[in-house]
DOMI-299765 format. One line per field, with one value per residue (C-alpha): residue number from 1; z, y, x. Coordinates in pm, whole numbers. Layout:
<rs>
n c(NUM|...)
c3 c(Z|...)
c2 c(Y|...)
c1 c(X|...)
</rs>
This chain:
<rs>
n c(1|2|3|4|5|6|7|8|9|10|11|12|13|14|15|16|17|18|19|20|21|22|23|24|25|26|27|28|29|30|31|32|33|34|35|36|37|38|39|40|41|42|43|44|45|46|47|48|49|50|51|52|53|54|55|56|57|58|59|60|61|62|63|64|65|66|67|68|69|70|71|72|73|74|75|76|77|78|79|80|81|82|83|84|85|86|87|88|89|90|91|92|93|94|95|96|97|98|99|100|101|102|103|104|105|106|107|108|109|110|111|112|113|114|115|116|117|118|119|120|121|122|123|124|125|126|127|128|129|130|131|132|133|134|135|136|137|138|139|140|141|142|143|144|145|146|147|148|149|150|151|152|153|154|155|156|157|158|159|160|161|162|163|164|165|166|167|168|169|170|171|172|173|174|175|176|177|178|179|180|181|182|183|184|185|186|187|188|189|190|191|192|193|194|195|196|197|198|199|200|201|202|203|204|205|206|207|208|209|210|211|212|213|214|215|216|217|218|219|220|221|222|223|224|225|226|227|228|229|230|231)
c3 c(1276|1200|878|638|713|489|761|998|789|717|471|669|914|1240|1577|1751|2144|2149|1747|1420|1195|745|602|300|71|122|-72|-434|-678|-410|-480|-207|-400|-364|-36|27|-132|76|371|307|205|521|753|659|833|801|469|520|199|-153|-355|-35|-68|-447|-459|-185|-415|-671|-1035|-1060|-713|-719|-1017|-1078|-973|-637|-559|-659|-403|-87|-80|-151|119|335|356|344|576|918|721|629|760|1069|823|545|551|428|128|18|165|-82|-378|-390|-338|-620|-860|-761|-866|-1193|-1045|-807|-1028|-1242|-925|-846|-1198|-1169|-829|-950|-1225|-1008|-763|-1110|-1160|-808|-778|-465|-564|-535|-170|-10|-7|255|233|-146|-91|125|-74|-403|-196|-171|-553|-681|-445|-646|-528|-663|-607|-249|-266|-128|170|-86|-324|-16|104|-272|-307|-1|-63|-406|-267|62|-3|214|415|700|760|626|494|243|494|731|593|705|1061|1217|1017|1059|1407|1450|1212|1501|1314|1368|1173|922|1227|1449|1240|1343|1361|1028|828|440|437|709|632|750|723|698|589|370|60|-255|-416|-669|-892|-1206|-1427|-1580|-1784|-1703|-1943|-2006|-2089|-1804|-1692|-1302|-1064|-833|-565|-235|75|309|654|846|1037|700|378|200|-115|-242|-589|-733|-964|-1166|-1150|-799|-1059|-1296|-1034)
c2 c(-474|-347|-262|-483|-367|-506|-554|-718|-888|-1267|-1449|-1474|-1324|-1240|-1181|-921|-829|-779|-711|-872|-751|-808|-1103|-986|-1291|-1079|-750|-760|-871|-1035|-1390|-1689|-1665|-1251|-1287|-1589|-1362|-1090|-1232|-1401|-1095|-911|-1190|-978|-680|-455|-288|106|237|171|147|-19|-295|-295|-345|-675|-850|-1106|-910|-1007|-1112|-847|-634|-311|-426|-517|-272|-37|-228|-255|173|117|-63|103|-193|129|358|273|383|746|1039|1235|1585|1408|1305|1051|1161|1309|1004|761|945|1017|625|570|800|664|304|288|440|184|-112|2|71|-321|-457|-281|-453|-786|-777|-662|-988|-1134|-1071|-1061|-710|-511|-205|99|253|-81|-208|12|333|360|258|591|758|676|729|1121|1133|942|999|1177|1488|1489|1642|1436|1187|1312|1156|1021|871|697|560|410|306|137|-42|-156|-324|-465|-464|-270|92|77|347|603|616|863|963|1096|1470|1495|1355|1673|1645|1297|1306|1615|1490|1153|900|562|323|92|-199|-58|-230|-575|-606|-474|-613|-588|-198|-89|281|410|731|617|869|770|689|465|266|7|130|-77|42|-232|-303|-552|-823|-565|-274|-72|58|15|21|-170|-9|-76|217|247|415|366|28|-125|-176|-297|-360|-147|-149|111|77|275|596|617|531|789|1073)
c1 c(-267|98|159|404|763|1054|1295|1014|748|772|625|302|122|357|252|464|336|-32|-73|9|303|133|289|498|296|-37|46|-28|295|460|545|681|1028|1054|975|1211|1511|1434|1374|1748|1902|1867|2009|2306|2164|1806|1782|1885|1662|1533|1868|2007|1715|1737|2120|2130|1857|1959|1856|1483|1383|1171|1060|883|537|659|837|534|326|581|598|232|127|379|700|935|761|1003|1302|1155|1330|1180|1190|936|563|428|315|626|804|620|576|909|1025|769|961|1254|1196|1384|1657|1719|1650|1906|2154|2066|2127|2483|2526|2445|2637|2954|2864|2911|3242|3345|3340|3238|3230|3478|3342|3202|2821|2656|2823|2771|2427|2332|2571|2324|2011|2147|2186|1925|1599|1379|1174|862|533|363|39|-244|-384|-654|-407|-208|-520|-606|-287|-236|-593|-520|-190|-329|-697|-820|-724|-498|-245|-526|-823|-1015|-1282|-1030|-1027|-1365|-1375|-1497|-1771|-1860|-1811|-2057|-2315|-2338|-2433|-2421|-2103|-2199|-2086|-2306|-2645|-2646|-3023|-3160|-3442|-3536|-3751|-3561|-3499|-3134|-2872|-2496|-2278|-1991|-1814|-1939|-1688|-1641|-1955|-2025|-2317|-2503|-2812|-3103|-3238|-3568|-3270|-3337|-2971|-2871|-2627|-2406|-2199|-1989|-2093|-1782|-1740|-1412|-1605|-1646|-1904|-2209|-2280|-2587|-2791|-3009|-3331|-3513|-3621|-3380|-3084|-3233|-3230)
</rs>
């Protein structure tokens, strides 16, 4: 699985080779019309950056939610510079956001008035991105992977157990995929993450818990009772 890519993504799911390129429609915020406009907007050529993308838009195609989820779910990753990381490379897109909403309104409203702009489209573009791009402390590999999930759903460029692969690989146990033959009392070790924990309260009052157990080959949910909860 590829991940989405602004200047490659369709709509939908697209094959590409042996793999599949993330359909722009899947990632959180993004509506058939956004995706329409963008997908039209760079028949005139791939999008160079941010203010680039932002400025080749019609006003509103795609607001401030969407744009959050595309560097989310990593849309503007193919454009990032060689010198940055990823971390750095998103955070500071994020920060950037209003900045290049604003530099879009502006272009709009020149398209308005039949206006192109003192320098031409492109160059003042990258000559914005320069100006504009903020610098801004990076996202830990723990907020990219939440990020990324929370806009695609799930963890694909990186995921929140990979600072401790050494350990998890030494430890040599066996991935939650690997258990396709369990039965109710089986006793297991998975090592892991928990996720998604709600605490609730039975119709008797006793309190307990719901959770999701991850590994990087998937989940389950779990629940705890009693005096197990209590501990």
């Amino acid at each position: 699985m590829l991940p989405p890519d602004i200047n490659e993504s369709d709509d939908g799911f697209t094959p590409v080779d042996k793999t599949v390129r993330y359909g722009l429609t899947a990632i959180k915020g993004m509506g058939s019309s956004s995706v329409a406009a963008i997908v039209e907007a760079r028949k005139d050529g791939p999008f160079t950056s941010l203010f680039d993308f932002c400025s080749r838009l019609a006003a509103g195609a795609v607001n401030r939610r969407g744009l959050e989820s595309l560097i989310a779910a990593g849309a503007f990753d193919s454009l990032m510079p060689e010198t940055s990381n990823l971390g750095s490379w998103r955070a500071g897109l994020h920060a950037s956001i209003e900045a290049a909403l604003q530099q879009g309104q502006r272009a709009a409203d020149d398209r308005m008035r039949g206006q192109t702009g003192l320098f031409g489209g492109v160059d003042t573009q990258e000559s914005g991105d320069a100006v504009s791009m903020q610098v801004v402390s990076p996202w830990s590999q723990g907020e990219i992977a939440q990020r990324e999930k929370a806009a695609i759903g799930f963890y694909l460029s990186t995921h929140p157990l990979d600072n401790y692969e050494d350990v998890l690989s030494g430890i040599k146990l066996k991935n939650i995929a690997e258990f396709d033959d369990l039965r109710s009392g089986d006793v297991v070790t998975l090592a892991g993450m928990v996720s998604g924990l709600q605490i609730r309260t039975s119709k008797k009052g006793n309190r307990f818990a719901m959770f999701r157990f991850e590994d990087r080959s998937g989940g389950i949910k779990g629940v705890v009772l009693g005096e197990n909860f209590n501990n």
